[in-house]
N, C-alpha and C positions, 0 to 999 in steps of 0.2 A: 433442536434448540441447543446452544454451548451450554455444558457443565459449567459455569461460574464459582462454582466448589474448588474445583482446579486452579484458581487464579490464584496468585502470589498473596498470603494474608495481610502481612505488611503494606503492601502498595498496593493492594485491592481498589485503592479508591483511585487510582491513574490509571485503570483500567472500565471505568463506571461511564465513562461515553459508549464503550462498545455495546454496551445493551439496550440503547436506543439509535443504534444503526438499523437504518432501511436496507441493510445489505442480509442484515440475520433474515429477511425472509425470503432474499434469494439463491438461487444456486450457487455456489462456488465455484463450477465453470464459468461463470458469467463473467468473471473476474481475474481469470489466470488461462491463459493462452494454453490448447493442448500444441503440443508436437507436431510441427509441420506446418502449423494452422498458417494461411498467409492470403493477401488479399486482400479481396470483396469479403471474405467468411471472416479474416482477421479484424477488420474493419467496422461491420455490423456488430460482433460482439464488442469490439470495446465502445462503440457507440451505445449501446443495449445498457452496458457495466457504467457508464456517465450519465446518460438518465437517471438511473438510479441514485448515482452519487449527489446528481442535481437537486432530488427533493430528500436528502436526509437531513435530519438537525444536527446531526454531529460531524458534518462535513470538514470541517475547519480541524479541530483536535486528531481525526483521522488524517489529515494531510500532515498536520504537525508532526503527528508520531511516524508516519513511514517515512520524513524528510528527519528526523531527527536519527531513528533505526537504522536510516538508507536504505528502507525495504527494495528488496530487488526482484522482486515479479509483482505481477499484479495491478491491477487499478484500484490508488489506496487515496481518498480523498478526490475524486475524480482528475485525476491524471493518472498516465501510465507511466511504467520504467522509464521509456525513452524522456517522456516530461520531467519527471521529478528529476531525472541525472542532468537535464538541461538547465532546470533551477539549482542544484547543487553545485554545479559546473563539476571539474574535471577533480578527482581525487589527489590531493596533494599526495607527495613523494616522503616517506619518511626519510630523511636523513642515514645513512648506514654513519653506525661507530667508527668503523674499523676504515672506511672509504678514502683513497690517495688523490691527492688534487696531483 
């Protein structure tokens, strides 16, 4: 179970969906690709991690927050990296100061 002690005091309460995720009762594997993982193995587990995603009630606000964070592993809101950077589209270019046309 997450220490919720450890949450920010201040903004404790933009953090109070996470304790009703269907995810706190699964594995953290289920959710973040090992090393090499590819395929049919790749495939079933993130399959596995959207199920999940499917019957939570705080589905929506955990999408929010990893499209807002730009979380970058993981199936956060049922989509994965490749999804949510396809909703984001491409990362704008900051401008350099110093840059010569």
């Amino acid at each position: 179970m997450t220490d919720t002690a450890r949450l920010p005091g201040a903004a404790g309460h933009a953090w109070q969906w996470q304790l009703r995720a269907a995810c706190r009762e699964a594995d953290d594997d289920l959710f973040y690709h090992p090393p090499g993982e590819r395929g049919a193995a790749h495939d079933a587990r993130e399959a596995r991690a959207k199920r999940v995603c499917a019957r939570c009630p705080v589905r929506e606000p955990c999408l929010a927050f990893s499209l807002r964070t730009r979380e970058a592993y993981g199936v956060w809101g049922g989509l994965t990296e490749d999804e949510r950077h396809a909703v984001l589209g491409p990362a704008r270019r900051t401008p350099r100061a110093h840059a010569r046309h």
